[in-house]
N, C-alpha and C positions, 0 to 999 in steps of 0.2 A: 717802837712799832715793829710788829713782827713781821720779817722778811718773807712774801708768798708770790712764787709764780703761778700761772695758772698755764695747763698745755692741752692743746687740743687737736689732738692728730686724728687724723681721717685715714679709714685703712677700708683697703678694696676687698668689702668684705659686709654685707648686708642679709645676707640669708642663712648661713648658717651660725648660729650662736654659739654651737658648740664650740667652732674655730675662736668665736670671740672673745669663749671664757676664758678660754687658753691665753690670752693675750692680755686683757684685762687680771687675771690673776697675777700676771707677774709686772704690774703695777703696784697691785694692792700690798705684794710681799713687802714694797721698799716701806720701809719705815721713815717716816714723816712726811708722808704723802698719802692725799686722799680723796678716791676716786668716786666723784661727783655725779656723773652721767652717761650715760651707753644708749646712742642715737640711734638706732640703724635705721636702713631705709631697703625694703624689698628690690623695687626699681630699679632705683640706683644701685644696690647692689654694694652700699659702702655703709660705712659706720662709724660715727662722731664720737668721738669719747672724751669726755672732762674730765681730770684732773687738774688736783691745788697742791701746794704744799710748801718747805722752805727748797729754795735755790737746788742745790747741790744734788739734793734726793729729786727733783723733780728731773735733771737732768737723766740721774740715773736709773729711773723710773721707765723715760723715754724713752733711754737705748736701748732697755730690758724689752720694752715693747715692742721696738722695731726689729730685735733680733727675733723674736716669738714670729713677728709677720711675716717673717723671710722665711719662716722654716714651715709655718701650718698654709700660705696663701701662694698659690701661682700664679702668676699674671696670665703665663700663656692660655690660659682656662680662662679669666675672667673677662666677663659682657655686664655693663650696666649704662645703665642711661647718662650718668655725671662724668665729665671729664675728667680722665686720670691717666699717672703713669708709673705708680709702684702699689706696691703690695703697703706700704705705708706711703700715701700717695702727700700728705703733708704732716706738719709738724711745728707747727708754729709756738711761740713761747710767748705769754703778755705778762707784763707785770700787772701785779695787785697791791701790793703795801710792801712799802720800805727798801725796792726795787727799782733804780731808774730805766729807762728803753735800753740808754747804753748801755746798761748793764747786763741787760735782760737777750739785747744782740750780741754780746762777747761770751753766753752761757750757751745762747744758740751755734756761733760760731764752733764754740768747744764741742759741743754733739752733735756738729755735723762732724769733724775732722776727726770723732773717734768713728761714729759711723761710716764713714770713708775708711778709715785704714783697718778698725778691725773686722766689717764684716762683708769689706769690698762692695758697698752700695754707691753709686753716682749720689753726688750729694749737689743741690743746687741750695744754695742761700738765695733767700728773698726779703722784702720789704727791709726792714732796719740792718740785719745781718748782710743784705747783699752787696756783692764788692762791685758791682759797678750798675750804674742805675737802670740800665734797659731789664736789669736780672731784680727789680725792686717789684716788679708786676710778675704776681704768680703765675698769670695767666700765657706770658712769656717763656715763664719758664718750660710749661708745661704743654705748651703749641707743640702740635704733632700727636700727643699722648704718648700712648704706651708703642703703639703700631708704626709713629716712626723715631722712637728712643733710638733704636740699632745707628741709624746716618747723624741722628743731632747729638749724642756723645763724642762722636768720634771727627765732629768738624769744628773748625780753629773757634767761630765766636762762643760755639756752646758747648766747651768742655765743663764737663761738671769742675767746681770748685773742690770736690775731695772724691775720693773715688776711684775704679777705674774709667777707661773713656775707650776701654774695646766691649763689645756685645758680647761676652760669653756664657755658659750654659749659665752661672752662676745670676747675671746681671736679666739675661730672658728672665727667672723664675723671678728676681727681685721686682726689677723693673727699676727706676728711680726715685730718689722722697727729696720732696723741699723744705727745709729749715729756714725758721725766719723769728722775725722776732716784730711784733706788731701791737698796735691798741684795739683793745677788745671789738669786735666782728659779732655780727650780728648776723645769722644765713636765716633767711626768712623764705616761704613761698609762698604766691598770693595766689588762692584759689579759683578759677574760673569757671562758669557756666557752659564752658564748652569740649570740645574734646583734638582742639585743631591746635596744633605744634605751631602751625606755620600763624595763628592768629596770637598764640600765645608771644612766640617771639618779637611778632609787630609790636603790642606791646612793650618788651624789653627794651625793644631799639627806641620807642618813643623819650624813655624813661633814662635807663643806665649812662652815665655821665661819657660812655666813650662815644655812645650815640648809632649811627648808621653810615654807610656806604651813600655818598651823594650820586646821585645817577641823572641822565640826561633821559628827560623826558618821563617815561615810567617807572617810580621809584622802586619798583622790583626787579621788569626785567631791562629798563633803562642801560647804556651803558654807560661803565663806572668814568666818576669825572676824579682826573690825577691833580698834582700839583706839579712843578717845575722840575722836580724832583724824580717824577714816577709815581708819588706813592696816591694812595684813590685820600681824596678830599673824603673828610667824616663829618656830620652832619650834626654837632652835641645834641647827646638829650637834658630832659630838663632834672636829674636830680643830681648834684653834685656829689662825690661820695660813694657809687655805688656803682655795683657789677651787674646783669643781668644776662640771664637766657631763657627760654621757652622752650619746653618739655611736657613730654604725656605722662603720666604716670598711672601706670594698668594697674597698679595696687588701691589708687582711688576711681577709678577709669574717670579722671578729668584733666584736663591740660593746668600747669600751673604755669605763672612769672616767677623762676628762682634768682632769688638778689643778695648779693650780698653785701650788706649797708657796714663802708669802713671805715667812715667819717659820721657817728651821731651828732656831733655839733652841727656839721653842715648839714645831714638829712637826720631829722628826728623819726622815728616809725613811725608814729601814727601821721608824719607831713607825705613820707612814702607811699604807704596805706592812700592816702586820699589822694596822690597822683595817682596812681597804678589805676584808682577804682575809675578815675574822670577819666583818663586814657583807654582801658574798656570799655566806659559808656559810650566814650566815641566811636567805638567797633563796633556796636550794639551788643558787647559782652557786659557781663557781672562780675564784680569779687564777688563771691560768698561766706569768702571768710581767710586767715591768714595763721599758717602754718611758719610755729618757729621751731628750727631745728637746733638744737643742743639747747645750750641757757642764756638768760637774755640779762641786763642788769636792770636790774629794778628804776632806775631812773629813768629808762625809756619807757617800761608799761606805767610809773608813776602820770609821767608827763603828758602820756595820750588820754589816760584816766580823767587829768585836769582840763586837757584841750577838749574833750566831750562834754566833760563837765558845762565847760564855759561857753560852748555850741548850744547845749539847753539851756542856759540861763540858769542852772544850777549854783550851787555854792561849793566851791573847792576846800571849805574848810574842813571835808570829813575825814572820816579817820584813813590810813594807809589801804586795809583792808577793802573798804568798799570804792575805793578810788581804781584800785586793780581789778575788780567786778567790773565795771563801769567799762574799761579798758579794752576786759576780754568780751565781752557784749559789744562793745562799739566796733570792735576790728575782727569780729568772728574767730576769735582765738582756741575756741571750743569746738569749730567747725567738721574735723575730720577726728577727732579725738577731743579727751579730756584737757585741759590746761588746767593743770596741779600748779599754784606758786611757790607752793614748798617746794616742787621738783626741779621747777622750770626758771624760778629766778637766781643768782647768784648768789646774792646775798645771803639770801634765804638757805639755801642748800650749803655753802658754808660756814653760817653761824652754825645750824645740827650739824652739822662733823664736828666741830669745836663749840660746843654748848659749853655751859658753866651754869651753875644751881643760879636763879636770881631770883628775890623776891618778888619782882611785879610781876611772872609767869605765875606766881601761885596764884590758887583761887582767893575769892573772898575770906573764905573760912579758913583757907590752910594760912593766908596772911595773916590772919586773927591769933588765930592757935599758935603761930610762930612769934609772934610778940607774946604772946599771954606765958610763953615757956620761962623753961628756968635760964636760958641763952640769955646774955646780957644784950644781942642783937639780935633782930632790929629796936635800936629803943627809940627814945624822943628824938632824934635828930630825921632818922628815917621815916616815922609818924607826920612828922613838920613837913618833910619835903612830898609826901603823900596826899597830904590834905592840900596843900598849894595846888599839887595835879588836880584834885578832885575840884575846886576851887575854879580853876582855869576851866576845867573840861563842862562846869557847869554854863559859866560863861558861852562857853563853845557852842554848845547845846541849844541856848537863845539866839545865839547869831544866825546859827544855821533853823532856827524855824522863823526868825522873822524871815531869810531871805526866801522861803518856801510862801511867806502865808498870802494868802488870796487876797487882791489887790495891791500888793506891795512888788509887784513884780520891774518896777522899774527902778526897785535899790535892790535887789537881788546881788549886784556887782561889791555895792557898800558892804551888805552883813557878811559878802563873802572874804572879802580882807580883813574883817574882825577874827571871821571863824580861820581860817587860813593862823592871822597872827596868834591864837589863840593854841591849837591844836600842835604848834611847836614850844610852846609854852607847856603846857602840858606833858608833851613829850619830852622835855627838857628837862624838867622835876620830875618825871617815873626815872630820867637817870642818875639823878640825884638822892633816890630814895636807897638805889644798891651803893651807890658812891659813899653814902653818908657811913654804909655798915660798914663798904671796904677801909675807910681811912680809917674807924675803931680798930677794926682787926690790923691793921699797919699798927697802932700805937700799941697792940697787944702785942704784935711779934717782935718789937723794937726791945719792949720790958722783957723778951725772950731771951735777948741775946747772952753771950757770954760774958762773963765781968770778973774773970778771978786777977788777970794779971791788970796793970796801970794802963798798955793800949786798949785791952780790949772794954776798961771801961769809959774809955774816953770815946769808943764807938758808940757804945752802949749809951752813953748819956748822946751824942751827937743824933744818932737815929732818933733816941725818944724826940726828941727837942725839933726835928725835921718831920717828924710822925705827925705830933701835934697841931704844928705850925697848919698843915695839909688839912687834918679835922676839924681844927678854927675855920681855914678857909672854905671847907664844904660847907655847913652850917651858911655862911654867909650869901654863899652864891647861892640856897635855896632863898635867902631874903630875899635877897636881888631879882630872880626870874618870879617869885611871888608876887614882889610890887609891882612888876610887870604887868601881870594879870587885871589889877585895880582899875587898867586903861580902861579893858574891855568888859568888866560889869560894872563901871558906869554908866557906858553909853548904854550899855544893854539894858538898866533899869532903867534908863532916862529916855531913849530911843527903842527899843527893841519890842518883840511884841509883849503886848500889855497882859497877855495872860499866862507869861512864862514869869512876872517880875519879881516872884517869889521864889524863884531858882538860882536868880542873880542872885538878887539876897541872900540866900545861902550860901551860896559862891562868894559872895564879901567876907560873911563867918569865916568860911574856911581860910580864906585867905590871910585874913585877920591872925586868926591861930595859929595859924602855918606862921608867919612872921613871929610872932611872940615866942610861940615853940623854939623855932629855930636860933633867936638871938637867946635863947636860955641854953643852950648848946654853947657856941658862940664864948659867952661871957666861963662856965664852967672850963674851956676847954684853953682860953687865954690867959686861965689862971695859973696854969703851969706852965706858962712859956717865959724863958729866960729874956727874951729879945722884945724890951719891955716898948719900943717904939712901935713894932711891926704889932705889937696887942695893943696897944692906945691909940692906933691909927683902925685896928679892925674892929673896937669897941663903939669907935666915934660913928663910924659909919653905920654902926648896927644899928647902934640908940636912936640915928636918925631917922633911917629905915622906920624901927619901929612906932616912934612917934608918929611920923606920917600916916601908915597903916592904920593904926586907932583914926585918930584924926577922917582919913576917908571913912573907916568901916564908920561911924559916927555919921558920917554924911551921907552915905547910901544910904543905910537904915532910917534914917530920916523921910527919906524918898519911896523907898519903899514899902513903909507904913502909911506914908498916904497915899499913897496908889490903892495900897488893902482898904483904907478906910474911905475912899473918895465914892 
């Protein structure tokens, strides 16, 4: 698995882009880092920016960029709406793949302490990176802002962690930056129908996990109720997980709820979303709609796609695509701008930086033509696991119009766990179609290797023999996720609507072939394996597979001819 941070610093800097390209360029110079997204915001007066890449380079990426911030941004100049106190006001690190937190906090650590000593910036560590827990809350860190950095540097609980801890000319123009190291953050703003700071924030407090100020008698101008201690009694709100404030912003001239959700397990978006919007209704405000700022990960717009789904009595089993439709439609996502998913989800935006050529992106034709060539791939193995997808996706297809058709609306729930089970089936053989070519090309480059001296043919035969072993086993997992599919075009011919039930059936065909296809693979491919157990064990199971498969397709097609002929 390849090792990727992902870093998203926020620098006090939203209106001019000129200053940003400046900054953003000398990201993009590091090699093996790649820079995702450039956020700004008028108002605020600040600007998000994603990048990915491996470990090492991401950090040096960082420093490159916060030294750029020091030199083109002055704090003492800067006014915006968001809470801040440097010229790179944070700086956080999350792991993505093949990177644990601690690790990911011991990287942050290291670019704070060069940031600290080479370019003389106060450095505060937070969340995972922070050395003592009151410094784990950004928001801690960064009490006072920039206006009173000069007294919280320089007194005993809040010296920066690297740095200096005097105000000098140097530190005015910087100002402060927080390094930390955290799980992916979600800054969302939920749009409101009104233009009042002070209603917007009601909100916040109803909501945001730290809650309100408890007060005696009028819960605004009430006075505040302490605890034993001194400090004012806080009131929880109700979303666990989450930061808030209320703010106007004259770039939309509407007031929003700014949240930032750092726990999705505890608050999903779209569960946020539908507080925020019932907590307005009770102010006699609106959402209109919900603004996310930088990238979101796909499994949060997946998951609100399916909770709306499941609000209309829809069926969840459709494809990715129109589940994300549904998503940005149901939570106003499109409200104040475009929402691009290629831009705006993660995933998405990191596969294009790191694409690779794959069959199933081609079209129909160009897949055609790419088999029909003089390429020995894609051949039967990838055809086999192609027709399983097509197989399944036809399946898919009847689930999802019985759960649509008119009168059937109180199994809507049944054909959507068909379609749901079906649609990963499918998507599970489209990855099995490029798998099947990569594991040929593996046994191609194995016959590649070098072979003149006794070691290197002893690799040479060990690779073939490990190549192969891998292209027997593709082959077979297309069996496997094909017989799968068999579940759900029989109920679909036997239950599902009666006027699709020649689609099932075709879906049995394919599925059929797929199977027969693939153990003709299978058997070709265990003929050259030395490791005579590990091929007479993936032979057995094939043959069984395959008998089955006949067997059903036999018995559907039975069903399905009388259904035609009835």
């Amino acid at each position: 698995m390849k090792k990727l941070i992902e870093c998203v610093p926020n620098f006090s800097e939203g209106r001019d882009m000129a200053v940003m390209k400046q900054i953003t360029d000398e990201i993009e110079r590091v090699d093996g880092v790649k820079l995702l997204d450039v956020d700004p915001g008028y108002s605020t007066n600040r600007t998000v920016v994603t990048f990915v890449g491996t470990p090492d380079e991401v950090v040096e990426a960082a420093f490159q960029a916060v030294k750029k911030a020091q030199e083109v941004i002055d704090m003492r100049r800067h006014k915006g709406d968001h809470p801040r106190f440097g010229a790179t006001d944070v700086c956080p690190l999350i792991p993505i793949s093949g990177v644990t937190m601690d690790e990911c906090a011991e990287y942050a650590r290291k670019l704070g302490e060069r940031i600290g000593s080479e370019l003389s910036i106060p450095v505060y560590l937070y969340e995972n990176a922070a050395t003592e827990e009151k410094r784990r809350n950004l928001a801690n860190c960064r009490e006072g802002e920039y206006e009173g950095l000069k007294d919280k540097i320089s007194s005993a609980d809040w010296k920066p962690d690297f740095g200096p801890s005097e105000f000098n000319e140097s530190v005015a123009r910087s100002g402060a930056v927080a390094v930390g190291a955290r799980d992916f953050l979600i800054a969302v703003n939920f749009n409101l129908n009104t233009t009042s700071t002070r209603r917007a924030n009601a909100i916040a407090f109803d909501v945001r996990e730290k809650g309100r100020t408890k007060r005696e008698g009028n819960p605004i101008t009430g006075k505040i109720v302490t605890d034993e201690s001194g400090e004012p009694v806080m009131l929880p709100g109700t979303l666990k997980g989450t930061k808030a404030i209320g703010w106007f912003i004259a770039e939309y001239g509407i007031a929003q709820v700014s949240m930032n959700i750092t726990n999705l397990t505890q608050t999903p978006l779209h569960i946020a979303f539908e507080e925020v919007r019932e907590k307005a209704r009770n102010r006699g405000l609106r959402v209109t709609g919900l603004e996310i700022v930088g990238l979101v990960p796909k499994k949060a717009i997946i998951d609100a796609g399916k909770y709306y789904l499941a609000k209309q009595g829809r069926s969840l089993g459709i494809t990715e695509a129109e589940t994300i439709k549904i998503a940005i439609k149901s939570m106003g996502l499109d409200d104040l701008k475009p929402f691009i998913p290629e831009e705006k989800i993660i995933e998405y935006v990191i596969a294009a930086e790191y694409k690779t050529d794959s069959l199933v992106d081609l079209t129909c034709r160009g897949f055609a033509d790419e088999t029909a060539s003089e390429s020995p791939a894609p051949g039967g193995g990838s055809i086999s696991a192609y027709l399983g997808a097509l197989g399944a996706a036809l399946a898919t297809m009847v689930a999802n119009l019985s759960s649509h058709k008119a009168g059937w609306d109180d199994r809507w729930q049944e054909f959507s766990d068909w379609a749901v089970k079906g649609q990963q089936i499918k998507d599970d053989l489209l990855f099995l179609v490029d798998e099947d070519t990569n594991s040929f090309n593996k046994v191609m480059e194995a016959f590649g290797l070098p072979k003149v001296t006794d070691e290197e043919k002893a690799a040479r035969t060990a690779a073939i023999q490990e190549a192969t072993k891998y292209a027997t086993e593709i082959p077979l997992r297309t069996m496997e996720r094909t017989f799968d599919a068999f579940e759900i075009i029989r109920a679909m011919v036997e239950d599902g609507n009666p006027n699709s039930v020649t689609d099932a059936g075709v879906g049995a065909l394919c599925a059929r072939s797929a199977i027969v296809g693939a153990y003709m693979n299978v058997r070709i491919n265990a003929a050259g394996l030395k490791d005579r157990d590990f091929a007479d064990k993936i032979l057995t199971r094939g043959a069984e597979i395959e008998r089955k498969a006949i067997e059903l397709e036999a018995e559907i097609m039975v069903i399905v001819n009388a259904k035609i002929d009835a």
